[in-house]
PDB file of N, CA, C and O in Angstrom:
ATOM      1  N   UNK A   1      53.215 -64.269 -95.803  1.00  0.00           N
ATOM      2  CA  UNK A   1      54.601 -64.427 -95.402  1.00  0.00           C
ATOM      3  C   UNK A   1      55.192 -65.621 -96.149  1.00  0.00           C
ATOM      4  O   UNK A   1      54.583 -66.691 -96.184  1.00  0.00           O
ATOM      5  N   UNK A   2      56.621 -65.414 -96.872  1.00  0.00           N
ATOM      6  CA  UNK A   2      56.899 -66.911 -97.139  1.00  0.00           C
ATOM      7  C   UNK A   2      58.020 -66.997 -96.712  1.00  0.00           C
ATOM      8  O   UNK A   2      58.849 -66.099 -96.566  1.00  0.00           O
ATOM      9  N   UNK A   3      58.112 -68.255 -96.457  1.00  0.00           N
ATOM     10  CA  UNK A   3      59.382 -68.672 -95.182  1.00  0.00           C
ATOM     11  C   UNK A   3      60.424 -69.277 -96.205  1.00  0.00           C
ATOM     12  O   UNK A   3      60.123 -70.196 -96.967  1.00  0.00           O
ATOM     13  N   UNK A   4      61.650 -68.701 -96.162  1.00  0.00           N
ATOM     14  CA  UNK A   4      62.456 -69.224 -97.051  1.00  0.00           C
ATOM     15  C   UNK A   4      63.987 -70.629 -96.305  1.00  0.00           C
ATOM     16  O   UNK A   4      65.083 -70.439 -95.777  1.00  0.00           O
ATOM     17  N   UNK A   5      63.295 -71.752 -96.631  1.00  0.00           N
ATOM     18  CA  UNK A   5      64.464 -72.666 -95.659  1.00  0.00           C
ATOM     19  C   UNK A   5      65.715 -72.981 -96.922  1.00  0.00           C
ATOM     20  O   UNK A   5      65.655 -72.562 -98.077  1.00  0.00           O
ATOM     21  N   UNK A   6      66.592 -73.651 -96.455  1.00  0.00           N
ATOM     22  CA  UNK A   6      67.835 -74.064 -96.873  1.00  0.00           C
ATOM     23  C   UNK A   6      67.380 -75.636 -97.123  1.00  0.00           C
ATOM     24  O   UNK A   6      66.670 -76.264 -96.338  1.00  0.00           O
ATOM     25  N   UNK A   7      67.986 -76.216 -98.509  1.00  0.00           N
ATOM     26  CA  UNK A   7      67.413 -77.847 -98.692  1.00  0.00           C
ATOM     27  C   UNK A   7      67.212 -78.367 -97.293  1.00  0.00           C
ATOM     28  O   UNK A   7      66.116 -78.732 -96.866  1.00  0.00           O
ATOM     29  N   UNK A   8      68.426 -78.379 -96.547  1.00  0.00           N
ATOM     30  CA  UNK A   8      68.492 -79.270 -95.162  1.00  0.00           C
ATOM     31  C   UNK A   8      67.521 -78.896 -94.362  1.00  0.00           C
ATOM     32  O   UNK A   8      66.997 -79.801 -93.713  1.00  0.00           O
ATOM     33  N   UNK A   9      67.025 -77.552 -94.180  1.00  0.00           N
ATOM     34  CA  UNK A   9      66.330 -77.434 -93.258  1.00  0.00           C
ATOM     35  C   UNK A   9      64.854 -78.257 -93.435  1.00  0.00           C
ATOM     36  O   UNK A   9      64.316 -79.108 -92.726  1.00  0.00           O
ATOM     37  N   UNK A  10      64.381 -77.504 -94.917  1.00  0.00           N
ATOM     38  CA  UNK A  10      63.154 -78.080 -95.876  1.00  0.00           C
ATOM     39  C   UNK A  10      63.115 -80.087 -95.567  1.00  0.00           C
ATOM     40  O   UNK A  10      62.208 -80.728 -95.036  1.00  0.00           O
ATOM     41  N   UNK A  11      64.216 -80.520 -96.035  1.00  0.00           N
ATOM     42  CA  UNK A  11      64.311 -81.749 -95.743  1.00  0.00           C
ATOM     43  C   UNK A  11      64.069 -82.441 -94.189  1.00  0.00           C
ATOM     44  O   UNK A  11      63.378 -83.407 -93.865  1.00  0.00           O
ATOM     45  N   UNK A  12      64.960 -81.503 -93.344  1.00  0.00           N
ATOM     46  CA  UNK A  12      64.276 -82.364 -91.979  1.00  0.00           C
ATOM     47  C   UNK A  12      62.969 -81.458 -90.905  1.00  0.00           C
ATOM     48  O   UNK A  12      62.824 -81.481 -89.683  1.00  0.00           O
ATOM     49  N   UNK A  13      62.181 -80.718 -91.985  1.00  0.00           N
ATOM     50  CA  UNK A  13      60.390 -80.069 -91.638  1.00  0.00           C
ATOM     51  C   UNK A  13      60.359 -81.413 -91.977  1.00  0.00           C
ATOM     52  O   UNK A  13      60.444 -82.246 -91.075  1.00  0.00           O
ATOM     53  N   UNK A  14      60.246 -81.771 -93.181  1.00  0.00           N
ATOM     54  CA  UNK A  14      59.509 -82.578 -94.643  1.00  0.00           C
ATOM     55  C   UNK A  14      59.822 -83.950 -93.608  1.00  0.00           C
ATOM     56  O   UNK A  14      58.887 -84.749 -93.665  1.00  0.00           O
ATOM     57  N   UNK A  15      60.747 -84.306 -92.841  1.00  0.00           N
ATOM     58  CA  UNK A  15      60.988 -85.791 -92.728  1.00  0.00           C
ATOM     59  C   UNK A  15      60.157 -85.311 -91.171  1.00  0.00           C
ATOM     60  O   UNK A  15      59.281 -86.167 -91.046  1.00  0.00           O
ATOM     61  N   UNK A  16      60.079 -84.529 -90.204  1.00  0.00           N
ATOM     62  CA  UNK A  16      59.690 -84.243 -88.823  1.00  0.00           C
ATOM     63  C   UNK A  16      57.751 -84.400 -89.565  1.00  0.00           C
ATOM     64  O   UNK A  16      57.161 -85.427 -89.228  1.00  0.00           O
ATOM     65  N   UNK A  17      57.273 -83.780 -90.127  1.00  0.00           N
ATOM     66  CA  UNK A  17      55.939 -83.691 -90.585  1.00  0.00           C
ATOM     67  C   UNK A  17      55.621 -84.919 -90.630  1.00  0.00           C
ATOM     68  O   UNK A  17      54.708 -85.365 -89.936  1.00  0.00           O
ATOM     69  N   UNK A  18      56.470 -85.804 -91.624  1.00  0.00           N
ATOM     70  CA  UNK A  18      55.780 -87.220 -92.122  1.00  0.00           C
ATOM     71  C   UNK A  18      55.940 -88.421 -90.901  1.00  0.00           C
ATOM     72  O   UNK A  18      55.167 -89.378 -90.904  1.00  0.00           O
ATOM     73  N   UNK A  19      56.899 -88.300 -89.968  1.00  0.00           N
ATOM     74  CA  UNK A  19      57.546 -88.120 -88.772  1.00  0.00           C
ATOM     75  C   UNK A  19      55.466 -88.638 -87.920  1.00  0.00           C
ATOM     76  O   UNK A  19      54.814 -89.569 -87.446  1.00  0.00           O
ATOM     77  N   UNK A  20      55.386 -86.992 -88.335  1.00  0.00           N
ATOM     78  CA  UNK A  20      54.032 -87.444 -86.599  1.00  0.00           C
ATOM     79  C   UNK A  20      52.661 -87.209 -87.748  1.00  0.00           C
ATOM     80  O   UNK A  20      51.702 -86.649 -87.219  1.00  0.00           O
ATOM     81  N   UNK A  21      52.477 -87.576 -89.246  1.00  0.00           N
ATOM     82  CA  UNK A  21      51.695 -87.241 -90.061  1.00  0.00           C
ATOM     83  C   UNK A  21      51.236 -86.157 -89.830  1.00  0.00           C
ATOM     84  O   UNK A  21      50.432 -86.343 -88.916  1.00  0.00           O
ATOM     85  N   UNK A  22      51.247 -84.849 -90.162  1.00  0.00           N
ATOM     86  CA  UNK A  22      51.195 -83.722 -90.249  1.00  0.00           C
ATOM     87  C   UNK A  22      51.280 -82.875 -91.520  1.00  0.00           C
ATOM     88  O   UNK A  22      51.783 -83.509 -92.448  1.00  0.00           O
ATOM     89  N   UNK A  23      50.993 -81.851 -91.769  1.00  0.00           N
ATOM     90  CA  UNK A  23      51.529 -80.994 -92.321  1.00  0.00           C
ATOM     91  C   UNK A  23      52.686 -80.292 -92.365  1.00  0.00           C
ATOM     92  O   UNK A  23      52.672 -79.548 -91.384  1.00  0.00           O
ATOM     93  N   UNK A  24      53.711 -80.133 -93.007  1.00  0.00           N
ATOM     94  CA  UNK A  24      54.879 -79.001 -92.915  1.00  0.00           C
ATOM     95  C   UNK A  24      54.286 -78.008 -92.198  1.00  0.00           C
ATOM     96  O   UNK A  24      54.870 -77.639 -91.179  1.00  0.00           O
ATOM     97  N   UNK A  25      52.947 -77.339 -92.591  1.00  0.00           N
ATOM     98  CA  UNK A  25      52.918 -75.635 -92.678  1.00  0.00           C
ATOM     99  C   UNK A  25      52.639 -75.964 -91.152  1.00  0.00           C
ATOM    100  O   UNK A  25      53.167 -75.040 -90.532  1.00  0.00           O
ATOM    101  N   UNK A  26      52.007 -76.922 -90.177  1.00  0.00           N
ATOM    102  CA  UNK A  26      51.404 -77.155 -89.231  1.00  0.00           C
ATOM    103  C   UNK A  26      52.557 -77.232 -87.705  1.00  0.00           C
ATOM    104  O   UNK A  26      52.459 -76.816 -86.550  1.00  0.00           O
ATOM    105  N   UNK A  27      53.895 -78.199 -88.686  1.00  0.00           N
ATOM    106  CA  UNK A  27      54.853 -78.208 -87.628  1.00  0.00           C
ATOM    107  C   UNK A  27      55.095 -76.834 -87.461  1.00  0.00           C
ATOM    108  O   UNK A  27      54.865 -76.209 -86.426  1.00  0.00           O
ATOM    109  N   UNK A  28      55.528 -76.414 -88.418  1.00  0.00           N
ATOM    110  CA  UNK A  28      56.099 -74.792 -88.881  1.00  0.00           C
ATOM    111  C   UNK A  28      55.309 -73.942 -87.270  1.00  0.00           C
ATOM    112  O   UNK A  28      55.630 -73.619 -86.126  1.00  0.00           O
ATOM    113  N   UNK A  29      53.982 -73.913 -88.321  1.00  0.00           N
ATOM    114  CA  UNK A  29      53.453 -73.167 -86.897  1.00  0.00           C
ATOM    115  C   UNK A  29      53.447 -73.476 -85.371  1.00  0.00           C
ATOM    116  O   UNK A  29      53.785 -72.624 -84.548  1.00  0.00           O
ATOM    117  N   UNK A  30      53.113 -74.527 -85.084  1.00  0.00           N
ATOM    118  CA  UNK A  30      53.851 -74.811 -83.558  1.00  0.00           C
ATOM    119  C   UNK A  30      54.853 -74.683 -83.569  1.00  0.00           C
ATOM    120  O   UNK A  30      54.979 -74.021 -82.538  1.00  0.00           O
ATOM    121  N   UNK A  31      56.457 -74.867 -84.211  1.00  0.00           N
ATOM    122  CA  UNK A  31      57.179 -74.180 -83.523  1.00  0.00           C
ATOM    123  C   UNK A  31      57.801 -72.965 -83.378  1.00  0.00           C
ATOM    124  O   UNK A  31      58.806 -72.577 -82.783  1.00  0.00           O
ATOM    125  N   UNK A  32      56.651 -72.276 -84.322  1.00  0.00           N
ATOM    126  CA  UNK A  32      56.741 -70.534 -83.790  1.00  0.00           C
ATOM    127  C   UNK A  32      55.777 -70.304 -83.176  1.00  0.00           C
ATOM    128  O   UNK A  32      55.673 -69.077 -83.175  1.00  0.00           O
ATOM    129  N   UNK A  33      54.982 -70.732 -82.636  1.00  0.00           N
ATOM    130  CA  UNK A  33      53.836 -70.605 -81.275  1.00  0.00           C
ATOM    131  C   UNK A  33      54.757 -71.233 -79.992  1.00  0.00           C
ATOM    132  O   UNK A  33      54.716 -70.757 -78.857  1.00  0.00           O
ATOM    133  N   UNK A  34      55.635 -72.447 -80.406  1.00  0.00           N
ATOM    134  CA  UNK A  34      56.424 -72.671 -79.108  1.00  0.00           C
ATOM    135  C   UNK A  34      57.504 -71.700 -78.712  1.00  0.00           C
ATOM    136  O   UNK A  34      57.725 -71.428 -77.532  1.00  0.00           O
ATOM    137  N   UNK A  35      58.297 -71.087 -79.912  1.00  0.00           N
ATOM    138  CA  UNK A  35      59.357 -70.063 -79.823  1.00  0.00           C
ATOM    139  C   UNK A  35      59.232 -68.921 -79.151  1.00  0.00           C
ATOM    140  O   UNK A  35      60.134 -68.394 -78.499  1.00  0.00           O
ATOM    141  N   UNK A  36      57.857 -68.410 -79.318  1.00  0.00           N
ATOM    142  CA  UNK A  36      57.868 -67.043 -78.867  1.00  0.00           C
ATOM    143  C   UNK A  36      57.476 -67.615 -77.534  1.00  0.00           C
ATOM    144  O   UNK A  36      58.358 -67.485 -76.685  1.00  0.00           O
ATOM    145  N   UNK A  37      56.344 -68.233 -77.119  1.00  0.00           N
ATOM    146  CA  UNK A  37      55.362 -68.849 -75.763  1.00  0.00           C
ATOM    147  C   UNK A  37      57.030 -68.549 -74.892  1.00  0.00           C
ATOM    148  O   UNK A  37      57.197 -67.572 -74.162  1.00  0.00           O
ATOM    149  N   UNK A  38      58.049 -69.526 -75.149  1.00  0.00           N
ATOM    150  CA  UNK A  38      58.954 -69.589 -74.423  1.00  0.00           C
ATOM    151  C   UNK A  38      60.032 -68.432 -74.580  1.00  0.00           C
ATOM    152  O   UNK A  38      60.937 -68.476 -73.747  1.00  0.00           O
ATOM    153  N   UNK A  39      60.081 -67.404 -75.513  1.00  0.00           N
ATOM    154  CA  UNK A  39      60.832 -66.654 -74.987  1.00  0.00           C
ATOM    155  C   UNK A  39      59.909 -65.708 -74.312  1.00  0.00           C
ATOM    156  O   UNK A  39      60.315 -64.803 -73.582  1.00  0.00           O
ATOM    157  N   UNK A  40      58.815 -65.906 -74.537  1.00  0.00           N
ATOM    158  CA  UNK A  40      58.100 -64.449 -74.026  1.00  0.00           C
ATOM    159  C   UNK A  40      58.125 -64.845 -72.296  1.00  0.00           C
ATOM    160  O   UNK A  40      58.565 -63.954 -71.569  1.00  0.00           O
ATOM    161  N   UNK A  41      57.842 -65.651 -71.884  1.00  0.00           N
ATOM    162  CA  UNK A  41      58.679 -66.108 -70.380  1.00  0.00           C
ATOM    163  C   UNK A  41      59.614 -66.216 -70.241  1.00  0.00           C
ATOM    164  O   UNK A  41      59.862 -65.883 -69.082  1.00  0.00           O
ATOM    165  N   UNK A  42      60.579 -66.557 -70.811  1.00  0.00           N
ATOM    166  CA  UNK A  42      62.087 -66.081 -70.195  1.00  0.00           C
ATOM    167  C   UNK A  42      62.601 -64.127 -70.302  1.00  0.00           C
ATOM    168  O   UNK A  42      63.490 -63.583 -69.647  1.00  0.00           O
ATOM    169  N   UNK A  43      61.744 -63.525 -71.266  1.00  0.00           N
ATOM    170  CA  UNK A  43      61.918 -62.223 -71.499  1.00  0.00           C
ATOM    171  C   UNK A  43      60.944 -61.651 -70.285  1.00  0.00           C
ATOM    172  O   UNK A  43      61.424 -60.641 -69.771  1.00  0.00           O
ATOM    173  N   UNK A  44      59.830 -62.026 -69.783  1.00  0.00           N
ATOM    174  CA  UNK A  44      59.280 -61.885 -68.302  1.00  0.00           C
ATOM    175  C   UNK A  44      59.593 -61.815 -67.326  1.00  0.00           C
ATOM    176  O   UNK A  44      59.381 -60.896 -66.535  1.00  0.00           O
ATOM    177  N   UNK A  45      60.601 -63.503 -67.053  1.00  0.00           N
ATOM    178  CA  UNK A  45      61.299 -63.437 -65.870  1.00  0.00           C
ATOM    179  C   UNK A  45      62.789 -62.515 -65.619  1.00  0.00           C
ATOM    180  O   UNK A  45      63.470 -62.124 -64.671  1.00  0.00           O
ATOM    181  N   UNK A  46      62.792 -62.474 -66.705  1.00  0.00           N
ATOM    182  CA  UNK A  46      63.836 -61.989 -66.846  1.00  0.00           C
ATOM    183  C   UNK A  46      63.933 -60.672 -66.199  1.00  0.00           C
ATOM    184  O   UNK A  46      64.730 -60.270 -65.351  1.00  0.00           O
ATOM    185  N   UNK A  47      62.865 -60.039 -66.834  1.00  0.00           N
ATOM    186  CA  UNK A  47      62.366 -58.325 -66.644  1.00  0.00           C
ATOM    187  C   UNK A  47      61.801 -58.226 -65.191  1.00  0.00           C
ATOM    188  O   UNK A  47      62.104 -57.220 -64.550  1.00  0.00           O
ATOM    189  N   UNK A  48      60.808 -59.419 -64.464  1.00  0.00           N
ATOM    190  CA  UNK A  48      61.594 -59.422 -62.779  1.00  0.00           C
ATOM    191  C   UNK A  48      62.273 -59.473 -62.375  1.00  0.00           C
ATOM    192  O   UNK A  48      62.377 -58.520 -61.603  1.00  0.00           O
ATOM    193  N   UNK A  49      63.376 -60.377 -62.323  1.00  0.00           N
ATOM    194  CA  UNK A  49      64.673 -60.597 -61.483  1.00  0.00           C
ATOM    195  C   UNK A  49      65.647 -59.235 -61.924  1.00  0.00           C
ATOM    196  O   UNK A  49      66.460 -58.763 -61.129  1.00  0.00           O
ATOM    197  N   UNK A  50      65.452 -58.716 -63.222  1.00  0.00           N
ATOM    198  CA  UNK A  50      66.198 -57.393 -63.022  1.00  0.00           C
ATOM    199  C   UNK A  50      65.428 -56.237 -62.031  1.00  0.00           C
ATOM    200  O   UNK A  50      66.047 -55.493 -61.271  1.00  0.00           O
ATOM    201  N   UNK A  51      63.948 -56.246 -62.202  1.00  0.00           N
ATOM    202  CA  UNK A  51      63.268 -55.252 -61.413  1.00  0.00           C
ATOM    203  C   UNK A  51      63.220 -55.590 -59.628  1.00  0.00           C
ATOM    204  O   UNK A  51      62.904 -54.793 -58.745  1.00  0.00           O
ATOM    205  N   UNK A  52      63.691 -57.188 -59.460  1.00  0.00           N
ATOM    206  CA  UNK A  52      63.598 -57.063 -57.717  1.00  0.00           C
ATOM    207  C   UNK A  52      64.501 -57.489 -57.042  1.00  0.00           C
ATOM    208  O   UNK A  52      64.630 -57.283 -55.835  1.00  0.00           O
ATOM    209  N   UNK A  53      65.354 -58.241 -57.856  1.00  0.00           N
ATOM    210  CA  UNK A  53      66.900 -58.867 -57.133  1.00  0.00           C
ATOM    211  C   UNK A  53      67.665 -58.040 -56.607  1.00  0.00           C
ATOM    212  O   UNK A  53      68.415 -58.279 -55.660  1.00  0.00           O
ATOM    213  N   UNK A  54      67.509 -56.724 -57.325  1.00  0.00           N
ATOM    214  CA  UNK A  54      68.356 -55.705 -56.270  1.00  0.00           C
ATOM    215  C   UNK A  54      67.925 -55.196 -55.084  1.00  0.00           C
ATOM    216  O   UNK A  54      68.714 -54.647 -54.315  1.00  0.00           O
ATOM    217  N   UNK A  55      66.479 -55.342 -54.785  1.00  0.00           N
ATOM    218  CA  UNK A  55      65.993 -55.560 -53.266  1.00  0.00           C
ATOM    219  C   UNK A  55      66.061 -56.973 -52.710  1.00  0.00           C
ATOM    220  O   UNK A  55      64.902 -57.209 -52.370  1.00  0.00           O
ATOM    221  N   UNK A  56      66.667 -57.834 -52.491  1.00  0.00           N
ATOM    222  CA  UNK A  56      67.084 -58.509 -51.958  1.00  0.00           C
ATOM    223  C   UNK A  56      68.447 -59.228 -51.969  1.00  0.00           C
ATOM    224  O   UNK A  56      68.718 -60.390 -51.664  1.00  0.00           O
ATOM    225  N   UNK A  57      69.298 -58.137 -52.440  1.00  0.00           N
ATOM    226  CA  UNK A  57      70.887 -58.324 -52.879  1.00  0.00           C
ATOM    227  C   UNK A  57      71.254 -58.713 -51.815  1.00  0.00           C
ATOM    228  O   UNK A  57      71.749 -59.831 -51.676  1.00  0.00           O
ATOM    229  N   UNK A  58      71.111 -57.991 -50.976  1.00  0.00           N
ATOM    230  CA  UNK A  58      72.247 -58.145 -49.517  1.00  0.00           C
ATOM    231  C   UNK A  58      71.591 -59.253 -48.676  1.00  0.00           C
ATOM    232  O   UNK A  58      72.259 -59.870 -47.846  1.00  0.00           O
ATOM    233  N   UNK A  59      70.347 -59.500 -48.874  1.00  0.00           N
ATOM    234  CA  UNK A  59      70.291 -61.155 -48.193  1.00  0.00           C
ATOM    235  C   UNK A  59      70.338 -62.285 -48.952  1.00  0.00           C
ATOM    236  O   UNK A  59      70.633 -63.310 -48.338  1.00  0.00           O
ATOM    237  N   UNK A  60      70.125 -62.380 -50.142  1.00  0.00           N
ATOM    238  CA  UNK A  60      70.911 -63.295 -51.203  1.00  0.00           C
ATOM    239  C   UNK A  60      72.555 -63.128 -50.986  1.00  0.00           C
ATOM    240  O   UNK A  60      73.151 -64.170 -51.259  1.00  0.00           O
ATOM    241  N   UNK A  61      73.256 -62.229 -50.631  1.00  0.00           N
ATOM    242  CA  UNK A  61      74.708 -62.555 -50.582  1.00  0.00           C
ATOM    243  C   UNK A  61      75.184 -62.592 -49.142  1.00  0.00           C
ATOM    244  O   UNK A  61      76.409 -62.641 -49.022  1.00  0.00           O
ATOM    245  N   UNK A  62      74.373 -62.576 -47.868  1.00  0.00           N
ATOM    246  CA  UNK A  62      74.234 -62.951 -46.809  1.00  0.00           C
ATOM    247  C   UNK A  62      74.140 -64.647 -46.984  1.00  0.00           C
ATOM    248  O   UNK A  62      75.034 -65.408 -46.612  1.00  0.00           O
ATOM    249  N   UNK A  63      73.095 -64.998 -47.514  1.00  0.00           N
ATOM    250  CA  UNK A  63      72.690 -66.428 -47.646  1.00  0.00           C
ATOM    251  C   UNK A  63      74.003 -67.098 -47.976  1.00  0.00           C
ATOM    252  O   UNK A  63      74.352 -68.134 -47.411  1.00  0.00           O
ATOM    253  N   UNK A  64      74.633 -66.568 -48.781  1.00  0.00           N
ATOM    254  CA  UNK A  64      75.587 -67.162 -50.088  1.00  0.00           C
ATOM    255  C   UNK A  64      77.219 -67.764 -48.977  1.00  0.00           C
ATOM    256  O   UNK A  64      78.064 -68.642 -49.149  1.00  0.00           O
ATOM    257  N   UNK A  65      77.016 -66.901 -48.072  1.00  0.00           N
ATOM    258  CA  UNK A  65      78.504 -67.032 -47.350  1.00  0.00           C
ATOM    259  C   UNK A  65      78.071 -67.985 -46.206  1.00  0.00           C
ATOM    260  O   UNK A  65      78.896 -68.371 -45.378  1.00  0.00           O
TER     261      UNK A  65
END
């Protein structure tokens, strides 16, 4: 795979890497191990609260008043 950045972007990997001594390719990968980790739980919860909130609509909008 090659990842194609924009100078600016390349420039602040390059300054974040030297940042915590690291590798570029290393930040890179944690934060596409953090990207997905966290959408893949919000795409989870997500896919509950659509599958059960509508069984408990009417006492969530009981509560609400």
């Amino acid at each position: 795979m090659t990842l194609r950045l924009s100078d600016d972007e390349a420039d602040a990997l390059r300054r974040r890497a030297a940042f915590e001594s690291r590798s570029m390719q290393d930040v890179a990968k944690q934060a596409v191990r953090e990207y997905v980790e966290n959408h893949s739980r919000r795409d989870l919860l997500e896919n509950v609260l659509d599958a059960e909130l509508p069984r408990y609509a009417e006492a969530l909008e009981r509560l609400g008043k």
